[in-house]
C-alpha positions as CSV (number, residue, x, y, z in Angstrom):
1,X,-1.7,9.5,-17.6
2,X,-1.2,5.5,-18.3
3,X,-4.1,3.6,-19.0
4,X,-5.8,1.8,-16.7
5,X,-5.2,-1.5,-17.8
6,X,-1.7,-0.6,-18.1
7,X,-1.6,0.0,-14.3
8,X,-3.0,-2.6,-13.7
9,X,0.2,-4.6,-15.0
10,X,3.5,-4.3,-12.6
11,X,4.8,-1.0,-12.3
12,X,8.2,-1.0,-11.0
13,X,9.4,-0.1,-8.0
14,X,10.2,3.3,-8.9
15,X,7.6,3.9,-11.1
16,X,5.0,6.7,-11.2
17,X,2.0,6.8,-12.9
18,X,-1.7,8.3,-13.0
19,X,-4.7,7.1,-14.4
20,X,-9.0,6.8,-13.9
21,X,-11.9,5.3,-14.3
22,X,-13.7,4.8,-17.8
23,X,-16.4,8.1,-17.1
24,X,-15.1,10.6,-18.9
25,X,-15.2,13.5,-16.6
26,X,-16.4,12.0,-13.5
27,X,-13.5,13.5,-11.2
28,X,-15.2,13.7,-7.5
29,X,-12.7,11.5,-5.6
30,X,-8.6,11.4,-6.5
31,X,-7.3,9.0,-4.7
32,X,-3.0,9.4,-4.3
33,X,-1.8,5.7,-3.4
34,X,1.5,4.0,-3.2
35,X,2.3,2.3,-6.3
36,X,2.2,-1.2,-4.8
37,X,-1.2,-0.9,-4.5
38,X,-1.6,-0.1,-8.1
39,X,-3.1,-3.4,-9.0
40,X,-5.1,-3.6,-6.4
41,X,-6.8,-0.4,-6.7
42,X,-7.8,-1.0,-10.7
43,X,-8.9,-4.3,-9.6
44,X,-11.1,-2.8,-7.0
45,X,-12.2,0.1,-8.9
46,X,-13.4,-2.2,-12.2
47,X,-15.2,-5.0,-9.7
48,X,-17.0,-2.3,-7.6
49,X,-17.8,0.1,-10.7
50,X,-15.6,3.3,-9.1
51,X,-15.2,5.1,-12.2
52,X,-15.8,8.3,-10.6
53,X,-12.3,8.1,-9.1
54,X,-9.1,9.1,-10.5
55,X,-5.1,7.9,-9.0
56,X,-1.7,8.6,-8.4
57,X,0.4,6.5,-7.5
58,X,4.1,7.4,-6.2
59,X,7.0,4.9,-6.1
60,X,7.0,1.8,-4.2
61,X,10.5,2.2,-4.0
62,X,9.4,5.3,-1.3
63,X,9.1,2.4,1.5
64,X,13.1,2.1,1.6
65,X,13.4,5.7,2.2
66,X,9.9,6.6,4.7
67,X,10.9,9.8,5.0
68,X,11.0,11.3,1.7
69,X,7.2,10.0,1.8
70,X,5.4,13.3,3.4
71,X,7.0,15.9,1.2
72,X,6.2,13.8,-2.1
73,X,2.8,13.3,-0.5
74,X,2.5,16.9,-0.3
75,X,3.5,17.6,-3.0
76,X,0.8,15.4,-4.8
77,X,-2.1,16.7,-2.4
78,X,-1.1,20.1,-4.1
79,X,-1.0,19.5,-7.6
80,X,-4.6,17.2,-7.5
81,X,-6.2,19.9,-5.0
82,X,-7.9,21.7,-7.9
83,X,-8.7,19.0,-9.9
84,X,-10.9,17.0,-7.3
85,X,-13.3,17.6,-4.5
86,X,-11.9,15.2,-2.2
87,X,-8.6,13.3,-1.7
88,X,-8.4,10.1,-0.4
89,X,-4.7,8.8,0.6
90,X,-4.0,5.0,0.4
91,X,-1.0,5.2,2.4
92,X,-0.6,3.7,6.2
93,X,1.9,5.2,8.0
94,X,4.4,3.2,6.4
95,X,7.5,4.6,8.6
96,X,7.0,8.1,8.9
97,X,6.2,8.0,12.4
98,X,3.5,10.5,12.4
99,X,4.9,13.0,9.1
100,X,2.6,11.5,7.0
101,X,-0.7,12.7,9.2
102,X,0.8,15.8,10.0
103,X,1.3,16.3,6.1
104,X,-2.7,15.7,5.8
105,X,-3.8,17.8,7.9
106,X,-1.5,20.8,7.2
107,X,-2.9,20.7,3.2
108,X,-6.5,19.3,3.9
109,X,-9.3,21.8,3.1
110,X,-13.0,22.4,3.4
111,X,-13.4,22.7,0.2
112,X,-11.1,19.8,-0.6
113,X,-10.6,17.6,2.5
114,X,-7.9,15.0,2.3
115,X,-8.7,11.5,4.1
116,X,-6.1,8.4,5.2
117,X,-7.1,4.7,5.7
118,X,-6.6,3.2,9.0
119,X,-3.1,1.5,10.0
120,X,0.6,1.6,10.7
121,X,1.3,-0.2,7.5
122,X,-0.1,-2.2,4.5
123,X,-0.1,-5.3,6.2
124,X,-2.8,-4.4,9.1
125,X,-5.5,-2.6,6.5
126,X,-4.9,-5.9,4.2
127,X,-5.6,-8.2,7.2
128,X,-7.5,-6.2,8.9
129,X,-6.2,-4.4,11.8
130,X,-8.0,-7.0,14.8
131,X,-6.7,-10.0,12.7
132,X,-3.3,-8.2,12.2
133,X,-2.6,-7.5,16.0
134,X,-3.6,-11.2,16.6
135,X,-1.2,-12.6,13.9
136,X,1.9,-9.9,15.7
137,X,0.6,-11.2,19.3
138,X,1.3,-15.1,18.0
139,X,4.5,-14.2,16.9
140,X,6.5,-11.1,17.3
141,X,9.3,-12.0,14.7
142,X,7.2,-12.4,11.8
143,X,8.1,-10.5,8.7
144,X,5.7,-9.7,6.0
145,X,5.2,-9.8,2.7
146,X,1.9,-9.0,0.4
147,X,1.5,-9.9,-3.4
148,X,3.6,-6.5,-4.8
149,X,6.4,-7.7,-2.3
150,X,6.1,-11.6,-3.5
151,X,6.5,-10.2,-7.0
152,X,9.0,-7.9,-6.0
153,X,11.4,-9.5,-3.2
154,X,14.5,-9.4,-5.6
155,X,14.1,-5.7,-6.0
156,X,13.1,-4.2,-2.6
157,X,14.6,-6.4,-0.5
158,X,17.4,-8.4,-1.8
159,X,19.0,-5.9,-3.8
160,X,17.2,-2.5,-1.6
161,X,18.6,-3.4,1.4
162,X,22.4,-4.9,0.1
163,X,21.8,-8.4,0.7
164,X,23.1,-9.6,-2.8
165,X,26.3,-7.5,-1.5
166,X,26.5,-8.6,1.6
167,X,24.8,-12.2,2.5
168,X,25.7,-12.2,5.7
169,X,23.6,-9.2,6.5
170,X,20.5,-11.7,6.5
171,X,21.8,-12.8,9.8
172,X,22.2,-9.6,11.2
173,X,18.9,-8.0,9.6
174,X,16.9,-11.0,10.1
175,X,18.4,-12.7,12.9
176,X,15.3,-12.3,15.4
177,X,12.5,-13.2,13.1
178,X,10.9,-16.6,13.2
179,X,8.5,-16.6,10.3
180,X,7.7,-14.8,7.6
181,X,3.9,-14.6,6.8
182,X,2.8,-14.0,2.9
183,X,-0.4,-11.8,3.1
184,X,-2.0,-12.5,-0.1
185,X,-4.6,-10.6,-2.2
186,X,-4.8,-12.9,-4.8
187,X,-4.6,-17.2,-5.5
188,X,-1.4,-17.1,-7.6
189,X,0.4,-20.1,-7.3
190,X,3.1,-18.7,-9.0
191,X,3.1,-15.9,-6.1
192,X,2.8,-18.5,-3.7
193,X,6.3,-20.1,-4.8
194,X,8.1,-16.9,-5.0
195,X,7.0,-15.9,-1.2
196,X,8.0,-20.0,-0.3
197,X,11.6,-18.8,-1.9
198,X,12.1,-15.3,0.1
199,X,11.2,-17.2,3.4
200,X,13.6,-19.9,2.5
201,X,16.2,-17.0,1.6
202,X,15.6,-15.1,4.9
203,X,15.4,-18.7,6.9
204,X,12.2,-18.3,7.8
205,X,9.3,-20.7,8.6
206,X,6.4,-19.8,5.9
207,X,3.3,-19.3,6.5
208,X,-0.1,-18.2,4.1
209,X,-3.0,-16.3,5.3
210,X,-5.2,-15.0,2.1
211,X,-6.7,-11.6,2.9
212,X,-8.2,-10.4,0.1
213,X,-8.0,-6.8,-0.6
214,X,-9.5,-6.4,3.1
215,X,-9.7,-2.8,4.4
216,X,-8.8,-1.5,1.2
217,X,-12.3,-2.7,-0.4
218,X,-14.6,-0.9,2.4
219,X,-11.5,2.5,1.8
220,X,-12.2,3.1,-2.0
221,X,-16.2,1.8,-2.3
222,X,-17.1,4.4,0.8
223,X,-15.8,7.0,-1.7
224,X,-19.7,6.7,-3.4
225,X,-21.3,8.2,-0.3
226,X,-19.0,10.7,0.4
227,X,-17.4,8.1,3.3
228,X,-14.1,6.9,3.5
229,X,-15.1,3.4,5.9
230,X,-13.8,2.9,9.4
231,X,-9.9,3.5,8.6
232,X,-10.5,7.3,8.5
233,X,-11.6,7.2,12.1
234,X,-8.3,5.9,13.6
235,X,-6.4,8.7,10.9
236,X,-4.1,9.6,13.7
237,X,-3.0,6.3,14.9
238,X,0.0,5.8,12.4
């Protein structure tokens, strides 16, 4: 188990790691999230005073390869079962077209019940999933990026999908999008050049909208009550 500042820092794209909260012994809620939502989640968990949860997180790198995502996530679910009283999975869909959901529900428990926020993908619980569909209704060739994917453009997408190989696959992958939107969590003007650069790689018109750590927040603080927020309720959707 790393510390927590530790996750906090970047872990890398293929990068596991587990940590918790500063009260020793207060496990009630493990929450299993995808690592690019490591920072995120210590930020969250140290503003809102969450120590009574403790995280995985598996490798970011998972999104290039959506459907080895279930089986790890069961996997996970399994080996934190015992240890917790609840599970709370900080995953959207993220390209499993359903797997994911039907993973949760095969290996959720009454004794242990095992809970997904809202969404289709990062990008709609980070905006918000009203704000999202409006953003994907003003332009349908938008591509996204959030503050792990700023950081990490290089590595997921330049390199993940061949483009460093092959430059002229940016044409052909990214031929129909018009913009590409930067979803950020944080101020960073540092961030803010590096997602400037990846729309200027891709050709893209850029475009800011700060969201905050939007859905996310209401997720992991209605782990106190024994509530998950409003994503829980749309569980399915993905």
């Amino acid at each position: 188990m790393v510390a927590r500042d530790e996750a906090r820092g970047l872990l890398t794209p293929d990068q596991e790691a587990d940590f918790g909260g500063s009260a020793a012994g207060a496990v009630g809620t493990h929450v299993i999230a995808c690592g690019a939502l490591a920072r995120e989640i210590v930020d969250l968990i140290a503003v809102n005073g969450l120590d009574n949860l403790t995280v995985s997180c598996l490798p970011a790198k998972l999104h290039n390869h959506p459907v080895e995502i279930p089986e790890r996530m069961r996997a996970k679910i399994r080996e934190k079962r015992g240890e917790a009283a609840r599970i709370l999975v900080a995953y959207a869909d993220c390209g499993t077209g359903g797997l994911l959901d039907k993973v949760i529900a095969e290996e959720t428990r009454p004794e242990c019940p095992v809970e997904r926020i809202g969404g289709a993908h990062c990008y709609a619980f980070f905006a918000g999933q009203n704000d999202f569909e409006a953003l994907a209704e003003e332009e349908l060739g938008t591509f996204y990026l959030t503050d792990y994917l700023a950081r990490h453009f290089d590595t997921l997408i330049v390199k993940g999908m061949g483009l460093d190989k092959y430059p002229g696959m940016v044409e052909m992958m990214f031929g129909n999008y018009k913009r590409l939107v930067y979803l950020a969590q944080t101020d960073d003007p540092a961030l803010d050049e590096k997602a400037e650069k990846a729309a200027e790689r891709l050709g893209l018109a850029y475009r800011k909208v700060h969201t905050g750590y939007g859905e996310l927040a209401d997720f992991l603080t209605g782990s106190r009550t024994g509530s998950s927020g409003s994503g829980c309720s749309d569980r399915q959707q993905g």
